[in-house]
MARTI-888502 format. One record per residue (C-alpha): y, x, z. Coordinates in nm, 3 decimals. Layout:
N
site py->Y	px->X	pz->Z
...
! end
This chain:
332
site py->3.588	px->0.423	pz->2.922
site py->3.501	px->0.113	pz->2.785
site py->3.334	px->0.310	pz->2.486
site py->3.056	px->0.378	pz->2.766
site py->2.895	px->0.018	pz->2.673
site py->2.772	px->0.161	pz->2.362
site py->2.531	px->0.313	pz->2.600
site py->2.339	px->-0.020	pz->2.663
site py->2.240	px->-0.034	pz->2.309
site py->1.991	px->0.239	pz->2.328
site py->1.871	px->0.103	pz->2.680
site py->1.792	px->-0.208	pz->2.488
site py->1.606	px->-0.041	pz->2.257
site py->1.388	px->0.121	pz->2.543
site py->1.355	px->-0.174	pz->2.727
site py->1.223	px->-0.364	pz->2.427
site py->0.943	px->-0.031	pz->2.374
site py->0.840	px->-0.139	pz->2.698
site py->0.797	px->-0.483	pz->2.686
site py->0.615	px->-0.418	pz->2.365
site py->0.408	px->-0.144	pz->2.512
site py->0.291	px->-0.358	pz->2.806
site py->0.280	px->-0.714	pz->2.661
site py->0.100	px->-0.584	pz->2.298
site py->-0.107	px->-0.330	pz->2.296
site py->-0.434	px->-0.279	pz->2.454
site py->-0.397	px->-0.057	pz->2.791
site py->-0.779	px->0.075	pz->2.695
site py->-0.862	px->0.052	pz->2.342
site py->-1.271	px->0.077	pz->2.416
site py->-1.346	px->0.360	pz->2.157
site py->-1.670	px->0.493	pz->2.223
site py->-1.712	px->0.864	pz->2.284
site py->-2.003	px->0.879	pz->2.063
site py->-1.824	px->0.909	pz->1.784
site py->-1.734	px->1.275	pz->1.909
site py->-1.992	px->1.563	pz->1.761
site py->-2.194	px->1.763	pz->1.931
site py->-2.228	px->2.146	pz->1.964
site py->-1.867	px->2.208	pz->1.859
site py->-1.676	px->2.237	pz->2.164
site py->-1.445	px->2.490	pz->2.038
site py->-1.278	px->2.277	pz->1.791
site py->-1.114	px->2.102	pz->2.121
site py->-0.859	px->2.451	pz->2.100
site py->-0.723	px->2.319	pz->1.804
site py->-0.559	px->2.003	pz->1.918
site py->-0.437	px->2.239	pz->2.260
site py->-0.262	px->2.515	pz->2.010
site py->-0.044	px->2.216	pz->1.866
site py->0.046	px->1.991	pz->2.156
site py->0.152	px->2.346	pz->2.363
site py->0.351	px->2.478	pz->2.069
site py->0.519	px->2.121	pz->1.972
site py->0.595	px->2.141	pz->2.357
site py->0.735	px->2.385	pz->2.371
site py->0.953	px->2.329	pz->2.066
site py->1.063	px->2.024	pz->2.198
site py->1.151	px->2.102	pz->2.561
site py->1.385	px->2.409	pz->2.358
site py->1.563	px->2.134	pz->2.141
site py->1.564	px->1.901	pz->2.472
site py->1.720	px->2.191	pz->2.675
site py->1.989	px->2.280	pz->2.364
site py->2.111	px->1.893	pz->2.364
site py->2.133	px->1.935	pz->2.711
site py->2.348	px->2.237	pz->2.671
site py->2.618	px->2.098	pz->2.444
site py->2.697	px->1.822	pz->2.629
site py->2.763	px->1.988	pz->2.944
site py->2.971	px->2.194	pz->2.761
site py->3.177	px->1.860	pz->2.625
site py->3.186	px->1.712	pz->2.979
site py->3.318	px->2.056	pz->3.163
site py->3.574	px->2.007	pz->2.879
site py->3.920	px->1.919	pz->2.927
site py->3.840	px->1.523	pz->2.938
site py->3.997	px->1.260	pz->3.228
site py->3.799	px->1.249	pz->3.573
site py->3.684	px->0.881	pz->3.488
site py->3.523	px->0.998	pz->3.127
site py->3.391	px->1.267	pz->3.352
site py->3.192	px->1.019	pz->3.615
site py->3.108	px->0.802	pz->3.345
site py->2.923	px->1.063	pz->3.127
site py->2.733	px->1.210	pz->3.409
site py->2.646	px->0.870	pz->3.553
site py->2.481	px->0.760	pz->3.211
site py->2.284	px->1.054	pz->3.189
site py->2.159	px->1.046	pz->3.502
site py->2.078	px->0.673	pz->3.439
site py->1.898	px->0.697	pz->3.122
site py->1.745	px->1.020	pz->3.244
site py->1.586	px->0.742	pz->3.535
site py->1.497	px->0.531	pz->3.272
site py->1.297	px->0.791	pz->3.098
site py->1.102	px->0.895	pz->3.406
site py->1.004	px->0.529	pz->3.585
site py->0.672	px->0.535	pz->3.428
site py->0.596	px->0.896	pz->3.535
site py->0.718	px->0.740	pz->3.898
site py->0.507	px->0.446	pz->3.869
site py->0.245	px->0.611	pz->3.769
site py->0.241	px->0.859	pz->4.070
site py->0.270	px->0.513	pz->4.313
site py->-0.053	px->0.382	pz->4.161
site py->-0.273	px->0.674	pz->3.998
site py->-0.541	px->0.462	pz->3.896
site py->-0.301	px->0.274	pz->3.636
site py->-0.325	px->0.291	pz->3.305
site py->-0.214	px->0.649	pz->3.123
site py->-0.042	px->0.665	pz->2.775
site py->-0.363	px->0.787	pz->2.610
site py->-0.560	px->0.502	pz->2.733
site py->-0.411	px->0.281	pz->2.415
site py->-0.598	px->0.553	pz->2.197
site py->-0.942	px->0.530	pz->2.394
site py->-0.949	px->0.662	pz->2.756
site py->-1.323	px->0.728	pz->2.715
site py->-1.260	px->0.891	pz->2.388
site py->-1.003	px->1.108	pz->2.472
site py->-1.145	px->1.241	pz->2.821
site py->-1.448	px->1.314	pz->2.647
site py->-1.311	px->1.516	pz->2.388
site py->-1.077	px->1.710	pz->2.635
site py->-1.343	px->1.783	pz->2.881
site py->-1.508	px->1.991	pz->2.684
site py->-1.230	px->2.210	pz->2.708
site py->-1.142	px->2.393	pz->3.040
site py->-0.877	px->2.618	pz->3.220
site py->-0.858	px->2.927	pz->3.392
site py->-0.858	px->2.945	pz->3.753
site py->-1.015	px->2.554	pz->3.727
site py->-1.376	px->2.606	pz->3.896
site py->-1.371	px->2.288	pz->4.052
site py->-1.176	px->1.987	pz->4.088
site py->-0.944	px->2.049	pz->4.413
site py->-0.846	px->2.387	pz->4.266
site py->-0.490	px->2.400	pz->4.227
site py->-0.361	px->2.546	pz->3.882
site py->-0.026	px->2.635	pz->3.719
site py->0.119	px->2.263	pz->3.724
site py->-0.098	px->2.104	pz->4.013
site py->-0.473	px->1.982	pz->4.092
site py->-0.671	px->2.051	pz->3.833
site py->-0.879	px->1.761	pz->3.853
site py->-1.224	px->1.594	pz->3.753
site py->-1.096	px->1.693	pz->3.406
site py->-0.884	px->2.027	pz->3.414
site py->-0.757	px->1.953	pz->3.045
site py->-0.685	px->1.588	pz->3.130
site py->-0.492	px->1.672	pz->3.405
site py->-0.321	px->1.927	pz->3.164
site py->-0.224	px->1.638	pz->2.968
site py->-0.101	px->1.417	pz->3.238
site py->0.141	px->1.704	pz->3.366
site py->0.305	px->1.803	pz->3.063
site py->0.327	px->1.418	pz->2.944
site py->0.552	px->1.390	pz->3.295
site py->0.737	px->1.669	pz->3.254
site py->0.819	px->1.580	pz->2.861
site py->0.957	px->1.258	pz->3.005
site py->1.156	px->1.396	pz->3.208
site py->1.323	px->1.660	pz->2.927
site py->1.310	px->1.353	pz->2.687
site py->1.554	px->1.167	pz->2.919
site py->1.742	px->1.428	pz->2.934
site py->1.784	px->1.510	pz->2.608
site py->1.796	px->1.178	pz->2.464
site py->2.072	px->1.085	pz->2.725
site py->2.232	px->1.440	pz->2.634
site py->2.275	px->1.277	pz->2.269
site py->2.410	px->0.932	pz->2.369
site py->2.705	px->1.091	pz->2.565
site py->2.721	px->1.353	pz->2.319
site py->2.808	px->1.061	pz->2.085
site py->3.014	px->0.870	pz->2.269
site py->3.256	px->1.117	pz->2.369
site py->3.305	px->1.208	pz->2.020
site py->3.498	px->0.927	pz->2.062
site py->3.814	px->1.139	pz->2.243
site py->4.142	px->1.057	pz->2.147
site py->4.395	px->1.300	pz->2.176
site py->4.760	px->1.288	pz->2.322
site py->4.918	px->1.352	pz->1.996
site py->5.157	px->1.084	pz->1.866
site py->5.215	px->1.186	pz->1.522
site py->5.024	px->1.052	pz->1.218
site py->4.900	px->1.460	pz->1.183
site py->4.810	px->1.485	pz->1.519
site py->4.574	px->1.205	pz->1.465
site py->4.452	px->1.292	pz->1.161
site py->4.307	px->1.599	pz->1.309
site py->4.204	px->1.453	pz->1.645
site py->3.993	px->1.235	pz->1.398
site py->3.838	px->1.500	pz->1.176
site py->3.744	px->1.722	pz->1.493
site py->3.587	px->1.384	pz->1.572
site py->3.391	px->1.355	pz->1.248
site py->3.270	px->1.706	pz->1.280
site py->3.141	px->1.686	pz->1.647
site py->2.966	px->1.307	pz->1.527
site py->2.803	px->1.508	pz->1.223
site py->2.666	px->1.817	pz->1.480
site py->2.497	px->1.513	pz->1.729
site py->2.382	px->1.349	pz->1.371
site py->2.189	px->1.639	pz->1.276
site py->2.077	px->1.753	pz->1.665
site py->1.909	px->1.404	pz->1.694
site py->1.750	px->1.449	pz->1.336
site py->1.575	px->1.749	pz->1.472
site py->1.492	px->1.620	pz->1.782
site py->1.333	px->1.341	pz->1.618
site py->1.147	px->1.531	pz->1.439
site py->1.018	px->1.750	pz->1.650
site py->0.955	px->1.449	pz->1.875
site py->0.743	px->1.307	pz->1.619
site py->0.561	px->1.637	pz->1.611
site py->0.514	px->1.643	pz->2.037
site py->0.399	px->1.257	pz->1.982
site py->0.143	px->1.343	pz->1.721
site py->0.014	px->1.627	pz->1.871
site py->-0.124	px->1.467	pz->2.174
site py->-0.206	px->1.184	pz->2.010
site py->-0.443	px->1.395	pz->1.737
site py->-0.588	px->1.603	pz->1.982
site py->-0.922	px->1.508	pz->2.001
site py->-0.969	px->1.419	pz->1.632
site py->-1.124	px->1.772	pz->1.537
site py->-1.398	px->1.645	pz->1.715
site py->-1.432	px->1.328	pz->1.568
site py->-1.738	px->1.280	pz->1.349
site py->-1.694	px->1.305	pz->0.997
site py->-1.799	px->0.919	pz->0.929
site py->-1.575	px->0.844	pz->1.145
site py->-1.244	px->1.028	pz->1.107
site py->-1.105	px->0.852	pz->0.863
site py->-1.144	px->0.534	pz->1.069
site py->-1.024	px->0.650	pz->1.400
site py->-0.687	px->0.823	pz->1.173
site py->-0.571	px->0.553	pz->1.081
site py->-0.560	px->0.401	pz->1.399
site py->-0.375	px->0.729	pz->1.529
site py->-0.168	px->0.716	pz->1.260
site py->-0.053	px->0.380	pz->1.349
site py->0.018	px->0.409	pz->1.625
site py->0.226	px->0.762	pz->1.519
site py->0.419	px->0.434	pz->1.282
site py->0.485	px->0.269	pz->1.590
site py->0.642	px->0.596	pz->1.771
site py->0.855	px->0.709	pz->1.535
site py->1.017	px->0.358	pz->1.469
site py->1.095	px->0.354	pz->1.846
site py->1.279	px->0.689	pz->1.795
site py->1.452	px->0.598	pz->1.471
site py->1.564	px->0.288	pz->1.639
site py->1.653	px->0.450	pz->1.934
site py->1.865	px->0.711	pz->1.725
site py->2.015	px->0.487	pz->1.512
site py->2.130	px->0.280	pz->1.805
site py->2.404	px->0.551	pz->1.925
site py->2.494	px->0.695	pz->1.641
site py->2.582	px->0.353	pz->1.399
site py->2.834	px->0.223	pz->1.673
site py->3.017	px->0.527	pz->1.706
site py->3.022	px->0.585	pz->1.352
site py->3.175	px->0.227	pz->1.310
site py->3.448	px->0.321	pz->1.544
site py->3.552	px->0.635	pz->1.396
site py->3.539	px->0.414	pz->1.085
site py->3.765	px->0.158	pz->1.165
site py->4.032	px->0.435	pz->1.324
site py->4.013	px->0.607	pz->0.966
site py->4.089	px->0.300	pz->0.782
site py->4.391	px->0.205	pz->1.022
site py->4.538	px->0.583	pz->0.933
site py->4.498	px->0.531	pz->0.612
site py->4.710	px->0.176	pz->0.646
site py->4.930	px->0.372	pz->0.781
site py->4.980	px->0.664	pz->0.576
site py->4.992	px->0.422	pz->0.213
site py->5.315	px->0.258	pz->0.384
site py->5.596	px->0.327	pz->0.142
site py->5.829	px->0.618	pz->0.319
site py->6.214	px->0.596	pz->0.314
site py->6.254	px->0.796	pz->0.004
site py->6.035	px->0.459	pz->-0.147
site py->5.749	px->0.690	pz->-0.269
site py->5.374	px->0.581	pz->-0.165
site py->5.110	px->0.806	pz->-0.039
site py->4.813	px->0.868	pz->-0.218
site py->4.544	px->0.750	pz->0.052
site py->4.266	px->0.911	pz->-0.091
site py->4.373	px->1.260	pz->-0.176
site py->4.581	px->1.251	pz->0.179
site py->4.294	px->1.169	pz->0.349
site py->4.074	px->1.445	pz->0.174
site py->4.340	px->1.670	pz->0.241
site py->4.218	px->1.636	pz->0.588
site py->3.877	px->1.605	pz->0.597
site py->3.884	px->1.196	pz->0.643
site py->3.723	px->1.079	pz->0.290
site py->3.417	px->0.861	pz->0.442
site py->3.361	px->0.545	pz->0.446
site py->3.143	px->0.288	pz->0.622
site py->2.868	px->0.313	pz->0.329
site py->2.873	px->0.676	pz->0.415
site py->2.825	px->0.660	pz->0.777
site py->2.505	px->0.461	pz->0.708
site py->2.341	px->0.671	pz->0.438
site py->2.390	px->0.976	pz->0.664
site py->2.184	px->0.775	pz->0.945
site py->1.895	px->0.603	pz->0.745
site py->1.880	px->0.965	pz->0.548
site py->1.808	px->1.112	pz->0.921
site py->1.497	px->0.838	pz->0.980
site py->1.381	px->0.750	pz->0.631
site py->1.182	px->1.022	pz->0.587
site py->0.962	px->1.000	pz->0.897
site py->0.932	px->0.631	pz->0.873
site py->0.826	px->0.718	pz->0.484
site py->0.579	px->0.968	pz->0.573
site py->0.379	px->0.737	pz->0.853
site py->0.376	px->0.427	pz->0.663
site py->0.311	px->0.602	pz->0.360
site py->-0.023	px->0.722	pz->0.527
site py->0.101	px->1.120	pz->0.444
site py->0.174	px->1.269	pz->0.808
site py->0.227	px->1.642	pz->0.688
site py->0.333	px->1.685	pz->1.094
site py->0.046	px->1.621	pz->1.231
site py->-0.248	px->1.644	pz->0.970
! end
């Protein structure tokens, strides 16, 4: 149970993105819509195709993380483990949507796009529009359509993204932590393979939150470029690399955020394999000595610490690299 705590290092993380956010940052970054051209209206389409698609990518790889872990929790695991996994998800999944609940309490606060140009970006998007959205009290698919059908567009599936997010995200952190099971066997064997089961399960979560950074990454930029098609030509390059900063800033939240879960567990499962193999170099009673490192490849144990931390900067390096590098090949 006590394994649970590991939990409040990711809720750190996202409490410090908040403070950050709020404190930081400008809540309108006054980017005048004249920069947008004229007569090309269409072009607007572009940044729509890629936010719904990398929406709809994302909500799938959400929705799989989801998946798993209810499958590990309906497992055979104690009634305690039980609580404690579905309370955390729930929690974080609360975490994830208090600024969509804030932000229905007082609708004239600031929205997430605002730090890219509120002008900016409503003028770019209303030049867009949605069927069955004649006027602004219509109602459409996800609600009121609004002064700005396409705004409104953006607002919804922002809210419901948050909401998937937590869920996912929250999905990976128990995911994690319970791949911290131990197992009622009592023999050195038993634990051996309680441990490599372990290491196998850490590995899946490893490479689920790889993709769902990534494809978080690709949601983040997609709204975030949406209204750069229409961007003059002088001007592109300017207002890109302010995007593109800010894309910096996102994906070191999420590479934080995964790194957060996955480095204490992998410590754990780290220190557990190195008490084994104590325990297995121990001279037997016929006064012959183990070989620790072919028993422990034997059984699928040969990792070590340096290991554990290549396989988690290997997940985040590469978006970090292609963002600060200026090369976004997601979202360019």
């Amino acid at each position: 149970m006590r394994y649970f705590t590991i939990a409040l290092v990711p809720i750190s993380i996202f409490w410090m993105h908040g403070v950050i956010s709020d404190h930081i940052f400008a809540t309108d970054l006054a980017v005048p819509s004249a920069i947008l051209q004229e007569g090309r209206h269409w072009l607007e389409a572009a940044g729509r195709f890629r936010f719904i698609a990398a929406t709809w990518f994302f909500g799938a790889l959400a929705l799989l993380a989801v998946a798993l872990v209810i499958r590990d929790i309906a497992g055979p695991i104690s009634r305690a483990t039980r609580i404690a996994a579905i309370g955390t998800l729930l929690f974080i999944l609360y975490l994830a949507m208090t600024p969509t609940i804030e932000q229905n309490a007082s609708p004239d606060a600031p929205h997430v796009y605002h730090r890219l140009g509120a002008d900016l970006f409503e003028s770019a998007l209303s030049r867009g529009n949605l069927p069955g959205c004649s006027g602004p009290q219509d109602m459409w698919l996800l609600g009121r359509c609004g002064e700005i059908p396409v705004i409104s567009l953006l607002n919804r599936v922002l809210d419901i993204i948050n909401g998937l997010a937590g869920l996912g995200v929250g999905a990976l952190i128990v995911g994690m932590i319970l791949c911290l099971e131990r197992g009622g066997g009592n023999t050195r064997e038993e634990e051996a393979a309680q441990l490599a089961q372990n290491l196998v399960r850490m590995r899946r979560q490893l490479y689920l939150s790889s993709l769902i950074l990534t494809f978080g990454m690709f949601f983040a930029t997609s709204w975030m470029y949406w209204p750069l098609p229409l961007v003059m030509e002088a001007e592109r390059n300017a207002y890109g690399t302010v995007v593109l900063a800010s894309a910096l800033f996102t994906g070191t939240y999420f590479c934080l955020l995964i790194l957060s879960f996955y480095l204490p567990v992998a410590l754990v499962l780290d220190g557990r394999i190195n008490r084994l193999a104590q325990s297995a170099a121990q001279v037997s009673d016929e006064g012959e000595r183990t070989d620790v490192d072919d028993w422990m490849e034997a059984r699928g144990l040969k990792f070590s610490t340096s290991d554990h931390l290549r396989a988690g900067f290997a997940v985040t390096a590469p978006i970090l690299a292609a963002f600060a590098g200026g090369i976004s090949p997601i979202a360019l």
